[in-house]
PDB file of N, H, CA, C and O in Angstrom:
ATOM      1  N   UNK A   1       4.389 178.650 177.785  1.00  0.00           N
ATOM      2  CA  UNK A   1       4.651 178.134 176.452  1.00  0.00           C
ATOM      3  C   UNK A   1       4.518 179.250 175.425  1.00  0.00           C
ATOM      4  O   UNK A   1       3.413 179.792 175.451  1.00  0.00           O
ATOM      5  N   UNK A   2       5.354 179.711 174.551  1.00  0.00           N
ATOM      6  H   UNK A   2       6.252 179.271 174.530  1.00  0.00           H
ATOM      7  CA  UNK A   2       5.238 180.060 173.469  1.00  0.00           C
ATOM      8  C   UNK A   2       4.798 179.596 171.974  1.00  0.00           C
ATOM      9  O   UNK A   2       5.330 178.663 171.373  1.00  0.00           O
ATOM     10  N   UNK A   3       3.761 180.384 171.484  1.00  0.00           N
ATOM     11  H   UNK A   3       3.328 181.142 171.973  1.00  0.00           H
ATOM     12  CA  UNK A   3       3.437 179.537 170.002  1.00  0.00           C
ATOM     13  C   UNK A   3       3.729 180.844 169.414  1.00  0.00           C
ATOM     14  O   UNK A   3       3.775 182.024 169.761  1.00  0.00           O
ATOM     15  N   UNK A   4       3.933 180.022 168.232  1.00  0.00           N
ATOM     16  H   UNK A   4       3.896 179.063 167.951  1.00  0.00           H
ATOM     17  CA  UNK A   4       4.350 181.362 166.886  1.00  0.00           C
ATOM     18  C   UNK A   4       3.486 180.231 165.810  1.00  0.00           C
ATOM     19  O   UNK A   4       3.267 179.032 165.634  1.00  0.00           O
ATOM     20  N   UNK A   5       3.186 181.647 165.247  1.00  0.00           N
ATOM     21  H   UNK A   5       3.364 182.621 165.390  1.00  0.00           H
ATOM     22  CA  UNK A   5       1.855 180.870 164.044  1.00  0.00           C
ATOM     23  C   UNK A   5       2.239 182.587 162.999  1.00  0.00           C
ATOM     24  O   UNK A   5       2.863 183.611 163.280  1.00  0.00           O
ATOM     25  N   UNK A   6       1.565 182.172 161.920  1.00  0.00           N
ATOM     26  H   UNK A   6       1.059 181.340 161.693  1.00  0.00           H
ATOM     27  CA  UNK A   6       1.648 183.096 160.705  1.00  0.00           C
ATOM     28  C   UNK A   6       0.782 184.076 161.138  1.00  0.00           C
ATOM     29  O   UNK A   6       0.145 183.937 162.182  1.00  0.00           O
ATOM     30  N   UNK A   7       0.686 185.150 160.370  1.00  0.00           N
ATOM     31  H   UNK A   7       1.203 185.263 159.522  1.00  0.00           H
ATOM     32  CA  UNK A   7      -0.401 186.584 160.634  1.00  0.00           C
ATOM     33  C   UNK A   7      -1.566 186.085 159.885  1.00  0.00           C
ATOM     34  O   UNK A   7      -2.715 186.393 160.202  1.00  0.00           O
ATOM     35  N   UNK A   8      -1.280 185.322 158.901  1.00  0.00           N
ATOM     36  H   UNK A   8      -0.347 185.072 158.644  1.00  0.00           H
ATOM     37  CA  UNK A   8      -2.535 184.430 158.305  1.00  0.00           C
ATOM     38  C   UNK A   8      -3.523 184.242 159.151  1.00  0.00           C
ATOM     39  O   UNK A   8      -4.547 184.894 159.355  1.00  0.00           O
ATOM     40  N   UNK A   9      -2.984 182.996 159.761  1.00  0.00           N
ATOM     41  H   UNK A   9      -2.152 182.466 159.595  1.00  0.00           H
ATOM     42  CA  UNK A   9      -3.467 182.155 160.756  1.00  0.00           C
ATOM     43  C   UNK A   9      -4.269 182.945 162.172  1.00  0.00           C
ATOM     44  O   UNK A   9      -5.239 182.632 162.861  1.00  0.00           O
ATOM     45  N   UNK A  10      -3.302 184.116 162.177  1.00  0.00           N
ATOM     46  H   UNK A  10      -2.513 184.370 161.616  1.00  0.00           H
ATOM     47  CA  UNK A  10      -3.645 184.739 163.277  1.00  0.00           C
ATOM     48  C   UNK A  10      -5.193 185.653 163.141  1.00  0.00           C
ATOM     49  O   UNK A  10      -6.192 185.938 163.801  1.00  0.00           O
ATOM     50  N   UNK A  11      -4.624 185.842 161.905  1.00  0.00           N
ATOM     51  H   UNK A  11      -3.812 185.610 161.369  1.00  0.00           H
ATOM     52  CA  UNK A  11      -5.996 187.166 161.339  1.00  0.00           C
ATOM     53  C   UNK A  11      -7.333 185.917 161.375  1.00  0.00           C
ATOM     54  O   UNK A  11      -8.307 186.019 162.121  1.00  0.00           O
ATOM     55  N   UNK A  12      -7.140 184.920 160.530  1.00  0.00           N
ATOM     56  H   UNK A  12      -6.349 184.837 159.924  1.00  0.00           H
ATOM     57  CA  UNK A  12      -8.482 183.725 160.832  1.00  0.00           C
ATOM     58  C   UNK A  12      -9.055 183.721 162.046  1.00  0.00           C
ATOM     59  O   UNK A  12     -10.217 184.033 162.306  1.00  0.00           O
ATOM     60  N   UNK A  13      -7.958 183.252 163.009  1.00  0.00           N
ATOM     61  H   UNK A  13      -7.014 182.999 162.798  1.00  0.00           H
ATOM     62  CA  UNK A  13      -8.595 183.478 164.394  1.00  0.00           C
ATOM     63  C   UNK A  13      -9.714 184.859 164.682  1.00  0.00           C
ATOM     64  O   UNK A  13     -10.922 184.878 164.917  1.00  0.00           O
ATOM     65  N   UNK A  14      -8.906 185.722 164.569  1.00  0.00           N
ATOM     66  H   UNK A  14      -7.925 185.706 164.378  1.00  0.00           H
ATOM     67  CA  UNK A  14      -9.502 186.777 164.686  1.00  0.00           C
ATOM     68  C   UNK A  14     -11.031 187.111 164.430  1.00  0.00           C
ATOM     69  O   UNK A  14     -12.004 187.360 165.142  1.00  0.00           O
ATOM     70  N   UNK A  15     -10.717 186.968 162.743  1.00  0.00           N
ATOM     71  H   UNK A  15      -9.927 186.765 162.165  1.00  0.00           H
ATOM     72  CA  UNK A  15     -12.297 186.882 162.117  1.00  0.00           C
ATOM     73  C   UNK A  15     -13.100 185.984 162.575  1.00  0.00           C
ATOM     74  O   UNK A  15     -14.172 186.512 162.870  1.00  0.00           O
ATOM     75  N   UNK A  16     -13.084 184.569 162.828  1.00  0.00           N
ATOM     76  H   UNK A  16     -12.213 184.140 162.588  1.00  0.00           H
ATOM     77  CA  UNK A  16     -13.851 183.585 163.209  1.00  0.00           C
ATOM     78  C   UNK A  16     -14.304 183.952 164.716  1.00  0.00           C
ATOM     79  O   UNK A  16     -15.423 183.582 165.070  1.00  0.00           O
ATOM     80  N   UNK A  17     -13.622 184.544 165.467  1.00  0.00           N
ATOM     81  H   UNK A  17     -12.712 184.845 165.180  1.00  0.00           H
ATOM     82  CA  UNK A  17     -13.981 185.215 166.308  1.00  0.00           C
ATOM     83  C   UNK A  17     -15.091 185.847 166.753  1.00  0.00           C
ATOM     84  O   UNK A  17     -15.896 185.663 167.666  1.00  0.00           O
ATOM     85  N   UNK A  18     -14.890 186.876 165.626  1.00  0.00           N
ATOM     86  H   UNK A  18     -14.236 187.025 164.885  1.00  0.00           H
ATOM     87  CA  UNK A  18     -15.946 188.028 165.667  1.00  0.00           C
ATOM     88  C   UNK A  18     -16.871 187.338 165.040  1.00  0.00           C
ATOM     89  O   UNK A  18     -18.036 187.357 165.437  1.00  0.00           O
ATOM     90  N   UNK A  19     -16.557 186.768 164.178  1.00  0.00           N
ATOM     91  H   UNK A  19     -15.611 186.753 163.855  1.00  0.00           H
ATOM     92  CA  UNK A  19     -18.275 185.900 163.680  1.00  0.00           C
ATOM     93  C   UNK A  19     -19.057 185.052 164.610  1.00  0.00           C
ATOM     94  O   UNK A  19     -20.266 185.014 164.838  1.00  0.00           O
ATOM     95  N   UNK A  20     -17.775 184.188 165.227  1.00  0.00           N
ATOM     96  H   UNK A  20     -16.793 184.218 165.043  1.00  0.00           H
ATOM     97  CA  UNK A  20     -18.984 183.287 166.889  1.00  0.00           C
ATOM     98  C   UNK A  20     -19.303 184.532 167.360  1.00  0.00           C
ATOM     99  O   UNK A  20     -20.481 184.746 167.074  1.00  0.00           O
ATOM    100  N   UNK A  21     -18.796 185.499 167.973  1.00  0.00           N
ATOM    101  H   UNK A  21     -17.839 185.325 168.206  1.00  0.00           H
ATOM    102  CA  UNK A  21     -19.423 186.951 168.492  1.00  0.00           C
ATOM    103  C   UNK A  21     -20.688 187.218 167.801  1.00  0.00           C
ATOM    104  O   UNK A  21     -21.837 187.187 168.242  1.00  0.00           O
ATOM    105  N   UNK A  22     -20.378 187.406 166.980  1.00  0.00           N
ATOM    106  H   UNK A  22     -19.445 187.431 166.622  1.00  0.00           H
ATOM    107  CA  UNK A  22     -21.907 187.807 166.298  1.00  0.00           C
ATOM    108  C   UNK A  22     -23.028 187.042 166.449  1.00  0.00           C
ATOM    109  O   UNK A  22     -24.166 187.240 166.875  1.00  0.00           O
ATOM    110  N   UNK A  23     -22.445 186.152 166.010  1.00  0.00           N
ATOM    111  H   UNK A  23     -21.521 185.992 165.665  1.00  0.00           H
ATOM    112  CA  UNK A  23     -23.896 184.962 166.155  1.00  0.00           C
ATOM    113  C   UNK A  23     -24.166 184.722 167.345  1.00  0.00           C
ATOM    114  O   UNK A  23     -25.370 184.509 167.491  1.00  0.00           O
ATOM    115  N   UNK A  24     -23.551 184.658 168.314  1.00  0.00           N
ATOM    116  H   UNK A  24     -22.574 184.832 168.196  1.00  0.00           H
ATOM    117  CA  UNK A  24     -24.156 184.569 169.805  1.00  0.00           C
ATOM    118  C   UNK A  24     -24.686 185.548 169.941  1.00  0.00           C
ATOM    119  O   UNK A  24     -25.492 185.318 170.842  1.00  0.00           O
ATOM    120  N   UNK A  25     -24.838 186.974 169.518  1.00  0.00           N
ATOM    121  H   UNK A  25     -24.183 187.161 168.786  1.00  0.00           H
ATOM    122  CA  UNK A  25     -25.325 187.979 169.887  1.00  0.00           C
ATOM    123  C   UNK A  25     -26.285 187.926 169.363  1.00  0.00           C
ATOM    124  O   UNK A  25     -27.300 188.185 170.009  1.00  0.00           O
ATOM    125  N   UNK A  26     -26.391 187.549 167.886  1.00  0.00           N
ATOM    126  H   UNK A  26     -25.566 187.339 167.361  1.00  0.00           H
ATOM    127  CA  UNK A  26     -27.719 187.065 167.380  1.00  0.00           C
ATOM    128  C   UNK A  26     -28.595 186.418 167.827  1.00  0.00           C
ATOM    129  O   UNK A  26     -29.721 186.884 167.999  1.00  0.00           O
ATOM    130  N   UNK A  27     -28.230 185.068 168.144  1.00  0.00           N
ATOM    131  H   UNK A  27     -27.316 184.689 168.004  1.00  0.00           H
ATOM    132  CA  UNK A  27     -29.275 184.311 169.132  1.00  0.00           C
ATOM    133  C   UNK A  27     -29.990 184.756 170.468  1.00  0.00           C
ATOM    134  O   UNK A  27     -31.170 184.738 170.819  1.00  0.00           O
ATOM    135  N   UNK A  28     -28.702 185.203 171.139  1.00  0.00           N
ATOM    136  H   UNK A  28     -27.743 185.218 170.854  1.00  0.00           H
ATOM    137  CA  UNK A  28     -29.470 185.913 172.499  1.00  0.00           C
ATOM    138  C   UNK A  28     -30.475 186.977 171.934  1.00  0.00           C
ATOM    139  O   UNK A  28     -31.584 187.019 172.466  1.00  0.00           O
ATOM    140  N   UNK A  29     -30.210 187.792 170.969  1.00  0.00           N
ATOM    141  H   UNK A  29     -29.309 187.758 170.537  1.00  0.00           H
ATOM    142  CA  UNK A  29     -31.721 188.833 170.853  1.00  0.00           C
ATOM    143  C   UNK A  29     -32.602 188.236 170.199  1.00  0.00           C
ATOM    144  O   UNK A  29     -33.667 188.810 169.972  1.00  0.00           O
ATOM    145  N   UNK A  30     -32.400 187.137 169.810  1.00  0.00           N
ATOM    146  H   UNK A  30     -31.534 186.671 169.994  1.00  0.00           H
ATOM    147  CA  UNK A  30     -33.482 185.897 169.029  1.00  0.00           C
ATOM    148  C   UNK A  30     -34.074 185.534 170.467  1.00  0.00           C
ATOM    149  O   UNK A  30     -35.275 185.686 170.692  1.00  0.00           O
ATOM    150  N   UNK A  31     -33.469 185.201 171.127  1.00  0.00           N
ATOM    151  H   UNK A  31     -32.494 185.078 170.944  1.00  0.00           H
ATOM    152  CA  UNK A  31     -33.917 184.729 172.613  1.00  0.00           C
ATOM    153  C   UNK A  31     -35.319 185.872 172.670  1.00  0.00           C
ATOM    154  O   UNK A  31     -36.471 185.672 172.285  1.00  0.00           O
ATOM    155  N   UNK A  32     -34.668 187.204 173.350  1.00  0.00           N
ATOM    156  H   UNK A  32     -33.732 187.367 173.663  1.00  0.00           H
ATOM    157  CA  UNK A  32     -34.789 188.000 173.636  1.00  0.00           C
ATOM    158  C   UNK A  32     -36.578 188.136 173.115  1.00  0.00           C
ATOM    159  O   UNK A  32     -37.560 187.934 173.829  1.00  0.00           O
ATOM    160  N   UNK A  33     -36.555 188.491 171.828  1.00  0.00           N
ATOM    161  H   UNK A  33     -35.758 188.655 171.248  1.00  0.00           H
ATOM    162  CA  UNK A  33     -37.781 189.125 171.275  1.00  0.00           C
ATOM    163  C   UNK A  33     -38.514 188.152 170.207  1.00  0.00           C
ATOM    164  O   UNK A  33     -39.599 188.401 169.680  1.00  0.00           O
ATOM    165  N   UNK A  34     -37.908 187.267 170.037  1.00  0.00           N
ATOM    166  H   UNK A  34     -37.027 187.065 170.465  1.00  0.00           H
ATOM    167  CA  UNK A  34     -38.047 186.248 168.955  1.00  0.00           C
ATOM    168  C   UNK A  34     -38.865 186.413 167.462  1.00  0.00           C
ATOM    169  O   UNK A  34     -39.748 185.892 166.780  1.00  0.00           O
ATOM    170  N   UNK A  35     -37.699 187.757 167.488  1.00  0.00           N
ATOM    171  H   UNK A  35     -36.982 188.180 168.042  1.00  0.00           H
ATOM    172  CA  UNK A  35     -38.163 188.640 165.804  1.00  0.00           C
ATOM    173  C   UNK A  35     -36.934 187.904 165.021  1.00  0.00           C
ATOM    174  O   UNK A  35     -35.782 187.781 165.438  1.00  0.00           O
ATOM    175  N   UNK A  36     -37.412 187.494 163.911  1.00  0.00           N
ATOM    176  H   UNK A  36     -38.348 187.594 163.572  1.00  0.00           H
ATOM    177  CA  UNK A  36     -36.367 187.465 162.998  1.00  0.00           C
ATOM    178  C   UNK A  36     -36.718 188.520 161.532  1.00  0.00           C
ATOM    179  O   UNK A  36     -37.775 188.810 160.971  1.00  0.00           O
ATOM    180  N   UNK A  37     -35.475 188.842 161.308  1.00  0.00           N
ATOM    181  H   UNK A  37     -34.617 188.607 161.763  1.00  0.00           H
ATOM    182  CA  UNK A  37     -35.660 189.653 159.937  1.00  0.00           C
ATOM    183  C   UNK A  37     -35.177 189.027 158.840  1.00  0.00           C
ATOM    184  O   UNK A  37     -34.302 188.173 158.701  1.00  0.00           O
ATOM    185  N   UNK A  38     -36.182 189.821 157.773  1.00  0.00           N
ATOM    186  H   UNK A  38     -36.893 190.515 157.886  1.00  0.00           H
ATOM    187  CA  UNK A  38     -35.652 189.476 156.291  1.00  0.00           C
ATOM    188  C   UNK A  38     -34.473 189.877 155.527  1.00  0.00           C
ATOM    189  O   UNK A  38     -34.293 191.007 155.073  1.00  0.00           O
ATOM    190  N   UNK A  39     -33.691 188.894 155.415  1.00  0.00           N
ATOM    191  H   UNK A  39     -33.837 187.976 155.784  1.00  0.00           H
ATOM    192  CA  UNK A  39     -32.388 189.918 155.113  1.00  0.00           C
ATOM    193  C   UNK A  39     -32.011 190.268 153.911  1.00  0.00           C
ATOM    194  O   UNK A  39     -30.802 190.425 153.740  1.00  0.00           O
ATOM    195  N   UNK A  40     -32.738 190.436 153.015  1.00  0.00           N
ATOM    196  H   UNK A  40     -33.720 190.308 153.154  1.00  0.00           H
ATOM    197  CA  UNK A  40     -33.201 191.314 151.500  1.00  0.00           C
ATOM    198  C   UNK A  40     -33.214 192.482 151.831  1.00  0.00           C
ATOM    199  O   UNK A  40     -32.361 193.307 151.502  1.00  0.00           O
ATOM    200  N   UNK A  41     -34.915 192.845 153.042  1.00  0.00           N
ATOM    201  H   UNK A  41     -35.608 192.175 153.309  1.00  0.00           H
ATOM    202  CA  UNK A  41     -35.209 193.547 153.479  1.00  0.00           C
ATOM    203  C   UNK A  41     -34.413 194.591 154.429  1.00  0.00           C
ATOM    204  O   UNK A  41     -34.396 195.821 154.392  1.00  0.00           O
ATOM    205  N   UNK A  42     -33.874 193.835 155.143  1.00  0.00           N
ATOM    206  H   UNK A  42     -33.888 192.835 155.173  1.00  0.00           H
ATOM    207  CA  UNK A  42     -33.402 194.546 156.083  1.00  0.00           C
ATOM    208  C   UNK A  42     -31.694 195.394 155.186  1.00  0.00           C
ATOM    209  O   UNK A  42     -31.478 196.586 155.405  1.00  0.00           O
ATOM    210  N   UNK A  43     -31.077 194.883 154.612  1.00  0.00           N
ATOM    211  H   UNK A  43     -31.252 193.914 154.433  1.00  0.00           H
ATOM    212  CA  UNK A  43     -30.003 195.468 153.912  1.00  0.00           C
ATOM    213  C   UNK A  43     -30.519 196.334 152.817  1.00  0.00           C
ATOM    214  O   UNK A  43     -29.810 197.273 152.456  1.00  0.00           O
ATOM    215  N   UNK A  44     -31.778 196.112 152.193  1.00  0.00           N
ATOM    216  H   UNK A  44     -32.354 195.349 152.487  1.00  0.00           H
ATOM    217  CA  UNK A  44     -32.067 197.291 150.861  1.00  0.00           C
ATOM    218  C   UNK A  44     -32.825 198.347 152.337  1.00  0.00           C
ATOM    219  O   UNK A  44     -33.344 199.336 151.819  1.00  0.00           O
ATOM    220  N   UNK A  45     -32.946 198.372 153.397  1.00  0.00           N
ATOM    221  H   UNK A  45     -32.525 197.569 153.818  1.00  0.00           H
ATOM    222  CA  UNK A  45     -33.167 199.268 154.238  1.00  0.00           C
ATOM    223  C   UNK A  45     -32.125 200.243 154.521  1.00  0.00           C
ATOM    224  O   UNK A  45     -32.215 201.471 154.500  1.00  0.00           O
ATOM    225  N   UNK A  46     -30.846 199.307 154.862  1.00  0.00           N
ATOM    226  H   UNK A  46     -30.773 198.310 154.880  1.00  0.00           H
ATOM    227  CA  UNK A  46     -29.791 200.062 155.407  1.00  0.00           C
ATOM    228  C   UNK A  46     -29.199 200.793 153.985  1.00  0.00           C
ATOM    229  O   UNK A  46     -28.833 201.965 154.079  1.00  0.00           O
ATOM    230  N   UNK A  47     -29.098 200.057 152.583  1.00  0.00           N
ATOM    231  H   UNK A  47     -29.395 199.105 152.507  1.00  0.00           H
ATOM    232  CA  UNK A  47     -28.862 200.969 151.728  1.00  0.00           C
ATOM    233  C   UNK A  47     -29.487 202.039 151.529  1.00  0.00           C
ATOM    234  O   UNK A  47     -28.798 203.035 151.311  1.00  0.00           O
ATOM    235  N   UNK A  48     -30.996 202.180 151.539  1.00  0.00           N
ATOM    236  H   UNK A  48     -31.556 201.371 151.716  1.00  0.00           H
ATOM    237  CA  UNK A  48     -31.489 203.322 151.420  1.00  0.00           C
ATOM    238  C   UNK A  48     -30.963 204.417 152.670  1.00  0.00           C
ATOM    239  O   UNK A  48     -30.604 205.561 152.391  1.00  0.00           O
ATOM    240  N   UNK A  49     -30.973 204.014 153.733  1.00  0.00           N
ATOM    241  H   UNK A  49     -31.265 203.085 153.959  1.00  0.00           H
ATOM    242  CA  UNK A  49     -30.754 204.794 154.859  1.00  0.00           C
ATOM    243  C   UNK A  49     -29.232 205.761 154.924  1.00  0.00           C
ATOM    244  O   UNK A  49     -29.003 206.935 155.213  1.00  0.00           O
ATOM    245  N   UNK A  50     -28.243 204.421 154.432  1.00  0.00           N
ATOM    246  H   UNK A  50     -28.430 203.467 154.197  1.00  0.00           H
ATOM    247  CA  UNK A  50     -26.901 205.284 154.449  1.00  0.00           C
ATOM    248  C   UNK A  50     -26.293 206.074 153.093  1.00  0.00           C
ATOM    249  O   UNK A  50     -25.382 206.901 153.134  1.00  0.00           O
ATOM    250  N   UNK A  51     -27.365 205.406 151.262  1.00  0.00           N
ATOM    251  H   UNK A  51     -28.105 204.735 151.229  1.00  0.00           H
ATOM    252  CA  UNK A  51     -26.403 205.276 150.385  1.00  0.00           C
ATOM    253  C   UNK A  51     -27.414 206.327 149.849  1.00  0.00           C
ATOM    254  O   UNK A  51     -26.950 206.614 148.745  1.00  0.00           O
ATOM    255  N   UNK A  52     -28.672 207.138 150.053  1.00  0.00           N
ATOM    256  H   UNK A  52     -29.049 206.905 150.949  1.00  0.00           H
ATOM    257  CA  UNK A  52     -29.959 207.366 149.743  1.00  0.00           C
ATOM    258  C   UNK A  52     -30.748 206.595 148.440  1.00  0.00           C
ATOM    259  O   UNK A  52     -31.930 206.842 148.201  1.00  0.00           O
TER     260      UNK A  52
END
């Protein structure tokens, strides 16, 4: 079967994608170590780290 859908549509897929990706990856290292971070914290970290 062939489907044809818009690049719209297609790019959504895409992104929603990578976001269930993420979040499953999230949980499993939630599994994993059952650290959660502050995420204030943890992003004014990475700014200092990459932006000085």
């Amino acid at each position: 079967d062939l489907v044809i859908m818009s690049i719209e549509t297609y790019e959504s897929m895409v992104e929603n994608a990578a976001i269930d990706t993420a979040i499953s990856e999230a949980e499993s290292e939630f599994e994993r170590d059952g650290q959660l971070y502050d995420a204030q914290k943890a992003l004014a970290s990475l700014r200092r780290k990459h932006f000085g």
